[in-house]
C-alpha positions in Angstrom: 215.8 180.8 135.8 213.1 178.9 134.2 210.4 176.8 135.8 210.6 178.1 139.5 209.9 175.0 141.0 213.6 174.3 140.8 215.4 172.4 144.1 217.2 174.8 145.4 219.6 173.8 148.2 220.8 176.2 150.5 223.8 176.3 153.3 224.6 178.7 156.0 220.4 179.4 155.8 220.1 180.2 159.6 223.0 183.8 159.1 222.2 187.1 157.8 222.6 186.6 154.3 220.9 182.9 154.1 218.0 183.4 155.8 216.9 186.6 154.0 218.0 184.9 150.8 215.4 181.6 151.6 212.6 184.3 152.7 212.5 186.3 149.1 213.2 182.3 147.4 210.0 181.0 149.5 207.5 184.0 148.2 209.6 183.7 144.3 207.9 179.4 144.6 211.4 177.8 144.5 211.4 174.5 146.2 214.1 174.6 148.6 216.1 172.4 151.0 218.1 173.8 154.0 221.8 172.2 154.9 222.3 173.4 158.4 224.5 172.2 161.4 220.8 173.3 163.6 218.4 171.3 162.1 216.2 172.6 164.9 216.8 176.1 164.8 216.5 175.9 161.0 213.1 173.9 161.5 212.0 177.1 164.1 212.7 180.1 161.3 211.6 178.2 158.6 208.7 176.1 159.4 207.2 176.3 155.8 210.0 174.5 154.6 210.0 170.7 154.8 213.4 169.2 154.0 216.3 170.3 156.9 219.4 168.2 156.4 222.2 168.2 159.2 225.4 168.7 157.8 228.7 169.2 159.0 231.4 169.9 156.2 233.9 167.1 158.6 231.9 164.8 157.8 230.4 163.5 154.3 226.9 162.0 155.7 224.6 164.6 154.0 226.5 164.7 150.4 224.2 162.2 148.8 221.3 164.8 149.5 222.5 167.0 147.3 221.5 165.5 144.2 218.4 166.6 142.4 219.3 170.5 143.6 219.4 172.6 140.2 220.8 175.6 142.5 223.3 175.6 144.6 223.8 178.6 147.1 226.5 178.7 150.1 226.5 181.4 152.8 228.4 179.5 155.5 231.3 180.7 157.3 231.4 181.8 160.7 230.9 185.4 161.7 233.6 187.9 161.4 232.1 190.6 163.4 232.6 189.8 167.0 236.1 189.1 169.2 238.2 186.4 168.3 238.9 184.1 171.1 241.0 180.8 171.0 241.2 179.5 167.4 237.9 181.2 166.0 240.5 182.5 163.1 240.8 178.8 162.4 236.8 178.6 162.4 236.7 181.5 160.2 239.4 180.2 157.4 237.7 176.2 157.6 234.1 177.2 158.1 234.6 179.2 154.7 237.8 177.4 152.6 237.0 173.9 153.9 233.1 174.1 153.8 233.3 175.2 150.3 235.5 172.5 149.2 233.3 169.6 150.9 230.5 171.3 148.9 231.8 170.9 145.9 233.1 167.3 146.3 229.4 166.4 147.2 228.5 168.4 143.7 230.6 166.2 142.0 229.1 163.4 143.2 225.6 164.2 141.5 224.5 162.3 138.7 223.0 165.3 137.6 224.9 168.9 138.4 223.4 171.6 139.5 223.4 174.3 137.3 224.2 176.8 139.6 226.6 177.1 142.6 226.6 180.4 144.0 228.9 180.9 146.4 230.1 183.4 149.2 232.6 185.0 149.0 233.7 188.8 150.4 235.6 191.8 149.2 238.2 191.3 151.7 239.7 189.9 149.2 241.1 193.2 147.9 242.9 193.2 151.4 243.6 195.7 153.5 247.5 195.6 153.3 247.2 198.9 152.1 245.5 202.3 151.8 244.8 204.7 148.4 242.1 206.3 146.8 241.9 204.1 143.8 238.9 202.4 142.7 238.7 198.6 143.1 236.9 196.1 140.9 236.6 192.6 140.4 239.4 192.9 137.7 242.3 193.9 140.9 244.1 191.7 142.3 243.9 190.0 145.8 245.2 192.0 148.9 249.0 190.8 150.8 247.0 189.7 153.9 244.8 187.1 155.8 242.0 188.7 154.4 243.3 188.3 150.8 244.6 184.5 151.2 241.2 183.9 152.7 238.8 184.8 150.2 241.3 184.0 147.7 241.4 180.5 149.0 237.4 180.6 149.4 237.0 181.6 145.9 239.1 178.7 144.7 237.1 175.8 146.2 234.3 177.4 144.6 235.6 177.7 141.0 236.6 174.1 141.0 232.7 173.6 140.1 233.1 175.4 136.8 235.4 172.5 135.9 232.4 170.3 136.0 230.5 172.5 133.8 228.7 174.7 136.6 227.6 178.0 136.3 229.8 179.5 139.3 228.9 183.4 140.8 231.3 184.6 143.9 229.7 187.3 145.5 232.4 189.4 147.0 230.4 191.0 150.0 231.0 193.9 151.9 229.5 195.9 154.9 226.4 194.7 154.8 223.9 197.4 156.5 221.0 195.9 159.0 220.1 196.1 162.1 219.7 192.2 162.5 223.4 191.8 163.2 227.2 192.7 161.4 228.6 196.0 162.0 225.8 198.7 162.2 223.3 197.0 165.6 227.3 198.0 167.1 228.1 201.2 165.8 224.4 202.7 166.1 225.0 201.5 169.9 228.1 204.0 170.3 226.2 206.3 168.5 223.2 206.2 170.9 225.7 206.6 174.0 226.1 210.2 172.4 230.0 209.2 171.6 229.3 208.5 168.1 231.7 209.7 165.4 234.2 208.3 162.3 236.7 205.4 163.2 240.3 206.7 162.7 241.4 207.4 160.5 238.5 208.7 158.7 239.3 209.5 155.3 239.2 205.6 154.9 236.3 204.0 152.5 233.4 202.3 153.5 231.4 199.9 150.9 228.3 198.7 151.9 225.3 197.6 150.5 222.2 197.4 152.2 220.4 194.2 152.9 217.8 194.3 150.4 220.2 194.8 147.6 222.6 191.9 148.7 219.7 189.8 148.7 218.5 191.1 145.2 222.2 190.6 143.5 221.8 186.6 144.9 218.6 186.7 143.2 219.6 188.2 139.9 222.7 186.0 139.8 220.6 183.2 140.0 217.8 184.0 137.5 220.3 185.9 134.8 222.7 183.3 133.1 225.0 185.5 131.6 226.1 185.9 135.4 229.2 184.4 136.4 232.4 185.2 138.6 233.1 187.4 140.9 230.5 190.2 141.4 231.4 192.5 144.0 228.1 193.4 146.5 228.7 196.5 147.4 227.1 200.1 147.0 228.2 202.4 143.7 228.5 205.2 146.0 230.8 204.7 148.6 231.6 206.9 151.4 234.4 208.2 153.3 234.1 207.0 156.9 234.0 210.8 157.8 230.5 210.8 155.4 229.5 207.3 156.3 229.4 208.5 160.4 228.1 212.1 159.7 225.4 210.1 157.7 224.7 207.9 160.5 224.6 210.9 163.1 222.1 212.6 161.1 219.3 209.6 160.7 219.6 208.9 164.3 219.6 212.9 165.4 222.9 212.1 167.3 226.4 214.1 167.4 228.7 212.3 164.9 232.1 214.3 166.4 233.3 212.1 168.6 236.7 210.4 166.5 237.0 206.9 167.5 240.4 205.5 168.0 241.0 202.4 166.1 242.3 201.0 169.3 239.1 201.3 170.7 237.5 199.0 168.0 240.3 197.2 168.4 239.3 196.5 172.1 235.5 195.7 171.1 236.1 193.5 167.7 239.6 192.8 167.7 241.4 191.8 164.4 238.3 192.1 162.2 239.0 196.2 163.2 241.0 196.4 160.0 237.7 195.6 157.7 236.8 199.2 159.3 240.0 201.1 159.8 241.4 200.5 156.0 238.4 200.1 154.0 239.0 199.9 150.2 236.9 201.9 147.3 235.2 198.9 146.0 232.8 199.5 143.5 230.1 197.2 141.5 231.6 197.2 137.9 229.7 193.8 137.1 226.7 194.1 138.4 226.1 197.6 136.8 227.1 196.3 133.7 225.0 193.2 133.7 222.4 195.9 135.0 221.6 195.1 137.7 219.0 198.4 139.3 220.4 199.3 143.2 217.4 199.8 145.5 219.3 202.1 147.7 222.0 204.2 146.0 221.6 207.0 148.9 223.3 206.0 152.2 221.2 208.6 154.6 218.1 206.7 152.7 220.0 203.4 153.2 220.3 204.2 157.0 216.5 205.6 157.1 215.3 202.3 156.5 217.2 200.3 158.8 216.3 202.4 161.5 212.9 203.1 161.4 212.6 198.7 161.5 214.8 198.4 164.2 
């Protein structure tokens, strides 16, 4: 994108994705302005940065701040990856369908659009309804479940944008692999316990993508205009979750035997067990046609990374 003093305005900066987003953004000279719900906590990691707008998507207070922002970037949503108590599946579906939407009524506010809205979005949306070897791209349909009315929903708040002329990118997320929270700081725990192994029932998929290259497919969504819709972040090669553990076991010199009943990730992440239980071959089509270069196409690599940071 030309002329990288551009506004771009960022929400859900404080998560995984956001924050490492508004790092590579920062050192890349993009002027940027957080939307964040913890203006103080967003002031804390990112002191360098001097506008931090409170916003809550129930109420329409910060919209008018949005104008002058030539990018656009959402990565809120509550996080999936932990028990669901109460009505946290309420926090999931509004923090992401209802966020979204409020986003893109204060976009339609601007005088001037943004060019840009990308948006999260996660490759749940393939569902996990069902189980087969097939591959799955951005061109298959949406799963039969919560998962796939979810993102489906997500992605539809999102695409209203395009309707107002702006460039709109979904990217359709999956395991994301770093220690700094998500799925793996849990599984490498088990692992260290020396009861490591494959959730059941094994022969399952598991995309992921590692942290740098979700980061770098925001990045070149953003800077490549011939980027738009869904683009699935996830890894060309995708494991089994027999490979993905035996993997694992090796980079951390642990036994990787130990078969994990999916009632015991039940127990420890409840309904968000399915994400890991019935995983779907999703594979990048887009992005490896648009060309975008993977930094880490080798998961023991992947894994070597994250660990020897941790």
């Amino acid at each position: 994108m030309e002329g990288k003093a551009s506004t771009v305005s960022v929400f859900g900066a404080t998560g995984l994705i956001g924050s490492s987003v508004i790092k590579s953004l920062v050192e890349d000279g993009y002027a940027i302005k957080i939307f964040a719900r913890d203006v103080e906590k967003s002031r804390r990691m990112f002191p360098e940065i001097t506008e931090h707008i409170r916003w809550d998507y129930t109420r329409d207070d910060w919209k008018q701040n949005l104008e002058g922002s030539a990018v656009v970037m959402n990565f809120s949503g509550a996080p999936i990856f932990q028990k669901w108590k109460g009505n946290y599946k309420r926090e999931i579906w509004d923090s992401r369908v209802e966020a979204t939407k409020q986003i893109v009524d204060a976009i339609s506010k601007c005088v001037e659009k943004p060019a840009v809205l990308i948006n999260g979005s996660a490759s749940g949306i393939y569902g996990y309804d069902s189980f087969d070897d097939s591959e799955v791209d951005e061109s298959s349909p949406p799963g039969r479940d919560f998962w796939g009315d979810l993102v489906s929903a997500w992605e539809k708040e999102a695409m209203a944008a395009a309707q107002m002329g702006v460039r709109v990118v979904l990217i359709r997320t999956s395991v994301v692999l770093t220690m700094k929270g998500g799925a793996l700081p849990q599984l490498a725990s088990v692992f260290r316990k020396g009861i490591g192994g494959p959730i059941s029932p094994g022969n399952q998929w598991f995309p992921w993508i590692h942290a740098d290259d979700e980061v770098g497919l925001v990045l070149f969504a953003l800077e490549n205009d011939k980027v738009s819709g869904p683009l699935n972040a996830s890894d060309p090669q995708v494991p089994t979750m027999n490979e993905f553990a035996a993997t694992l076991g090796e980079v951390m010199h642990k036994g990787s035997r130990v078969r994990i009943p999916i009632t015991v990730i039940r127990l420890m992440m409840g309904e968000v067990s399915s994400v890991l239980a019935k995983g779907k071959k999703v594979v990048p089509r887009r992005a490896t046609e648009l060309g975008y270069k993977f930094r880490y196409t080798d998961l023991k690599a992947a894994l070597a990374d994250l660990m020897s940071s941790s």
